[in-house]
Residue, then its C-alpha position, 0 to 999 in steps of 0.5 A: x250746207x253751213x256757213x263756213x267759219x273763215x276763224x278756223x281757217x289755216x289760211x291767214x287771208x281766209x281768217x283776215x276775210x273773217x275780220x275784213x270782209x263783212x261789207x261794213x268792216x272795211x267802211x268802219x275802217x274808212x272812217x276811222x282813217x278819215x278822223x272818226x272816233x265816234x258813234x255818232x259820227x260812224x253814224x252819220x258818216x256811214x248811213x248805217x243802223x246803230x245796232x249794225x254799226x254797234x256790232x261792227x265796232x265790237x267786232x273790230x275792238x274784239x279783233x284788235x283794230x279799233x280800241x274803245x277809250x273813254x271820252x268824258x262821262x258815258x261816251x266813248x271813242x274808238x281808236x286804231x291800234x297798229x293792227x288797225x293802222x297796218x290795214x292802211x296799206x291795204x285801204x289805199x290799194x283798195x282805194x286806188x282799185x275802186x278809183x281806176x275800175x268803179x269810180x262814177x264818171x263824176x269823179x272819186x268823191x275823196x281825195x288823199x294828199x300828202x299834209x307836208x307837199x299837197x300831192x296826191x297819196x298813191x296806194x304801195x307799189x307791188x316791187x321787187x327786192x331790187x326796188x323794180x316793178x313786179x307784176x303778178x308773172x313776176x311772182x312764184x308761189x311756194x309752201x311757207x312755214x306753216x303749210x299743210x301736206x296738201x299746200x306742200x304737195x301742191x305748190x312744190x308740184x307746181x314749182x317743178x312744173x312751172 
């Protein structure tokens, strides 16, 4: 059996996983939120083979998140757009997951702060339109717009059930 193309996916988390989820995707994107902008910095920074980090940049560019400007003569940078800047989020609750649940007993080896107080920067709350905590029980899952006769059959079956 093939690999399966996430791209042609209806499910946008399927097609947010074909960007996101190659294991040097989300590691380029650390970088980029930790101030690197260029090749040699991902470079070092990452351990990575330039012809993987090459691919992974041209990836990222092609997909929106990063944008390659020059920086004077033949070299480059790569910079987040708001595509890429709106992965943020997504990177601290990752973060704070890895922190709590695979964290080494010597500590995380970055901390975040906010610049203007020092305190620590805590990935988003999950919160209810009220502003209280939501938990996953909280949660009902229904059809949305663009939902398939199969996705509508089965959460408006599990609606009725639930």
């Amino acid at each position: 059996m093939g690999r399966v193309d996430f791209t042609q996916m209806r499910c946008p988390i399927a097609r947010a996983m074909a960007v996101l989820g190659e294991r040097w995707a989300m590691l380029v994107l650390r970088e980029c939120f930790y101030g690197t902008t260029r090749f040699d910095e991902f470079e070092r920074n990452l351990g990575i083979a330039p012809n993987i980090l090459s691919a992974r940049l041209r990836d990222l560019t092609e997909h929106g998140l990063l944008e390659r400007v020059p920086a004077g003569g033949a070299r480059h940078e790569y910079r987040l757009t708001e595509k890429g800047r709106d992965v943020f989020p997504i990177f601290l609750t990752l973060k704070a997951w890895a922190d709590r649940w695979v964290v080494g007993p010597e500590g995380s080896p970055v901390a975040l702060e906010e610049r203007a107080t020092g305190l620590p920067v805590r990935s988003p709350p999950l919160l209810a339109s009220s502003g209280a905590p939501l938990t996953l029980e909280d949660i009902r899952v229904l059809p949305g717009p663009g939902a398939s006769r199969a996705i509508r059959a089965r959460f408006e079956e599990e609606a009725d059930h639930g």
